[in-house]
C-alpha positions in Angstrom: 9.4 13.1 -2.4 10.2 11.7 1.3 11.5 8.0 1.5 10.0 5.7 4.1 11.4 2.1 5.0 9.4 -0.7 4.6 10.3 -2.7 7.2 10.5 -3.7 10.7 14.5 -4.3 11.0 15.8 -1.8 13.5 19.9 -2.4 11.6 18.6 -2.1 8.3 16.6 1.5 9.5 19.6 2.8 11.5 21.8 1.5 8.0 19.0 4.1 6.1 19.2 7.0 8.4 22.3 7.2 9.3 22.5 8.8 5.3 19.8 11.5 6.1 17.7 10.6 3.7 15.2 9.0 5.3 11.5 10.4 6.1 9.3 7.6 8.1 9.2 3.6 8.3 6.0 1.6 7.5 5.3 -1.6 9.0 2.9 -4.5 9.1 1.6 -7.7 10.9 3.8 -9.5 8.5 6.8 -7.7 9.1 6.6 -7.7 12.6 6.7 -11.2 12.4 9.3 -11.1 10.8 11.3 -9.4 12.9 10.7 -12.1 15.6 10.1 -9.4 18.4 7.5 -7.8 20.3 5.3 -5.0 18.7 5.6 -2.7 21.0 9.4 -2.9 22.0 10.2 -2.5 18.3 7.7 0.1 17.4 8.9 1.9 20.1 12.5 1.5 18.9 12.0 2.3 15.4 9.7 5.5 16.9 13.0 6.4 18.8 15.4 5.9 15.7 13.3 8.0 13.3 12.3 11.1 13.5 9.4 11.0 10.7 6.5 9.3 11.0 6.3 5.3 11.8 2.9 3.3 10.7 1.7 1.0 13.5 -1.4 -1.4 11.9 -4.2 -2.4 14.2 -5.6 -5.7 13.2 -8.8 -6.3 14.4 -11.6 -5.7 11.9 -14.4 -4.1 13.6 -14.5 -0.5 14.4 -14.6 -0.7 18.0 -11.8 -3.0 19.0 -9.9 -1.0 15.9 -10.2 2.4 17.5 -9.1 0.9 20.9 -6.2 -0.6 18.9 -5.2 3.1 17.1 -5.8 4.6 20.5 -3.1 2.1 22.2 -0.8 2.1 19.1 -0.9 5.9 19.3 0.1 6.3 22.7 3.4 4.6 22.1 5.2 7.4 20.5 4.1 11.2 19.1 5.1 10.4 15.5 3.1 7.4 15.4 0.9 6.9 12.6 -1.8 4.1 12.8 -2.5 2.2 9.9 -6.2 0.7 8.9 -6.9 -1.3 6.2 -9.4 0.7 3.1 -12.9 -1.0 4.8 -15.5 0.2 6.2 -14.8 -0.2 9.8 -11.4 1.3 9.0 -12.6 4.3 7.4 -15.0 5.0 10.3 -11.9 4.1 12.7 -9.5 6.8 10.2 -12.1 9.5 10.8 -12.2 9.2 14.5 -8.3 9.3 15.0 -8.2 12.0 12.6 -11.0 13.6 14.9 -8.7 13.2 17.9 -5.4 14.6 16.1 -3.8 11.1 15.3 -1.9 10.6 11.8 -3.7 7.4 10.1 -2.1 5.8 7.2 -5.0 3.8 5.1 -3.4 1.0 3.7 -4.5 -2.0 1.1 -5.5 0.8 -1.3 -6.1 -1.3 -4.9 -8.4 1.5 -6.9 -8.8 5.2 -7.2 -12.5 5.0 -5.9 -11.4 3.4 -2.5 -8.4 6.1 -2.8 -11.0 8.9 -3.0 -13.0 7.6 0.4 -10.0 7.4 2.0 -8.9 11.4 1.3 -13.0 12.0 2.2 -11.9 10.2 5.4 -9.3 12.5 6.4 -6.6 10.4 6.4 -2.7 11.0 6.3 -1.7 9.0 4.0 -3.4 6.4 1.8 -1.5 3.2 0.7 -1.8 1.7 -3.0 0.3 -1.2 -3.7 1.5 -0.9 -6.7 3.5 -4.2 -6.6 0.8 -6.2 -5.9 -1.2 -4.8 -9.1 1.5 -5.6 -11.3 1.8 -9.3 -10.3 -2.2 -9.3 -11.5 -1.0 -8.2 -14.4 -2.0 -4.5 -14.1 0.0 -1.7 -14.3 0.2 0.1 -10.6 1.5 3.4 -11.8 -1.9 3.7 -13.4 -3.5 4.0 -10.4 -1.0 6.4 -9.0 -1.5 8.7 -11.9 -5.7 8.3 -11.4 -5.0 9.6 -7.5 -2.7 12.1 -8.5 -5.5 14.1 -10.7 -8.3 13.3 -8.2 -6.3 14.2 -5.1 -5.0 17.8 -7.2 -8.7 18.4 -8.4 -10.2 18.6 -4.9 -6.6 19.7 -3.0 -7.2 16.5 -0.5 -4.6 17.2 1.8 -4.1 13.4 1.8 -0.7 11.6 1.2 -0.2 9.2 -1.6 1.9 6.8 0.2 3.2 4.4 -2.6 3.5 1.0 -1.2 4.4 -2.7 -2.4 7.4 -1.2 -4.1 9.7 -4.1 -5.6 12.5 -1.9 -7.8 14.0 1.8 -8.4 11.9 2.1 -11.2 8.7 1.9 -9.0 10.3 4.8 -7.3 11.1 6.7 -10.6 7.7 6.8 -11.7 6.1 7.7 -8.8 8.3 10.5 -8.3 8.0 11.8 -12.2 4.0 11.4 -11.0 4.0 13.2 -8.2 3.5 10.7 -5.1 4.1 12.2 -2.1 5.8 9.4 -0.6 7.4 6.2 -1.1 7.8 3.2 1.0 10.7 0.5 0.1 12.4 -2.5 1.7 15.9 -1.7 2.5 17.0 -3.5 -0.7 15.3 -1.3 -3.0 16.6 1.5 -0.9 19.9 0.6 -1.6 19.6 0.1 -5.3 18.7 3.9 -6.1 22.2 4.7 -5.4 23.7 2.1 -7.3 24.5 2.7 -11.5 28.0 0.9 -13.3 29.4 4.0 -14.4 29.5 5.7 -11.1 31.3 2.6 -10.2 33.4 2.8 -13.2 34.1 6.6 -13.1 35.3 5.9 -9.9 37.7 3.2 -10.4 39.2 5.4 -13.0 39.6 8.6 -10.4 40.9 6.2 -8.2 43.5 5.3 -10.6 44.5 8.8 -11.9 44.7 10.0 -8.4 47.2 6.7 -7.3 49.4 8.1 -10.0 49.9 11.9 -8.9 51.4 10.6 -5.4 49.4 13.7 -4.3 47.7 13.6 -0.8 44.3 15.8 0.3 45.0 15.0 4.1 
């Protein structure tokens, strides 16, 4: 499974892949934002800091002023991936890139059906946010598990790019479903390495060792 960042923090992605285990970064209009910068200085940073692919999201609606968007965004690096939102427009827009070689994550994926037009589409990766379905009171992995068999049963070469991730366990069961890929803010990030007893084991190794007066360097 490859690990993308969620986010549009240049620290907190250097913090990530300075451990090698990072794949790609994802960001949106919201993150962007919050980063307080310019879109196309820190794209272009983050492009520069990651090998793997980075999603840049157009955000006009219409198919024509999208494309000219993707076109723009995809210029700005060669591991760029443009991100559409699961429309109309955007699929048209996703099929056009596609036609002209450009990775194109779909994002604001919510069912299997829109998944499916999305692989039909051609895209790179498609984004269901599995957070968001929770907070409705749904459960998210469900619809990760519904893509999983339709994306095997047709061998879409399409990514299933889990989004909206709030907690290692999202992480968990995506992996034990197959996903392809997941996308976290740094803070969940961090949490898969953390567990008490590795904590604990530690402390007591650290003590033991304290108490041979022995020295590896």
């Amino acid at each position: 499974m490859k690990f993308f960042l969620d986010t549009a923090d240049i620290n907190d992605i250097r913090e990530m892949n300075a451990t090698g285990l990072l794949d790609g970064v994802t960001t949106n209009p919201s993150l962007i934002k919050k980063s307080g910068r310019d879109f196309f200085e820190v794209i272009a940073e983050i492009a520069a800091e990651v090998d793997g692919p980075v999603s840049a999201e157009t955000t006009a609606h219409d198919h024509e002023t999208m494309l000219l968007e993707g076109f723009k965004c995809a210029k700005i690096a060669d591991n760029i991936a443009v991100k559409v939102p699961l429309t109309v427009d955007g699929l048209k827009t996703c099929k056009a890139l596609r036609a002209e070689g450009i990775m194109v994550n779909v994002t604001l994926c919510f069912s299997a059906n829109q998944a499916l037009l999305a692989a039909k589409a051609g895209a790179t990766f498609v984004s269901p946010f599995v957070g968001r379905h929770d907070d409705c009171g749904f459960n998210g992995m469900d619809l990760i598990e519904d893509m999983r068999l339709i994306f095997d049963n047709y061998a879409f070469d399409t990514q299933i790019l889990v989004a909206s991730v709030r907690h290692p366990v999202h992480v968990l069961e995506s992996a034990r479903i197959g996903a392809d890929v997941v996308t976290m803010p740094a803070s969940a990030m961090r949490a898969l390495f953390n567990h008490p007893l590795t904590d604990k084991g530690l402390e007591g190794f650290d003590k033991d060792w304290a108490a041979t007066g022995f020295s590896i360097l």
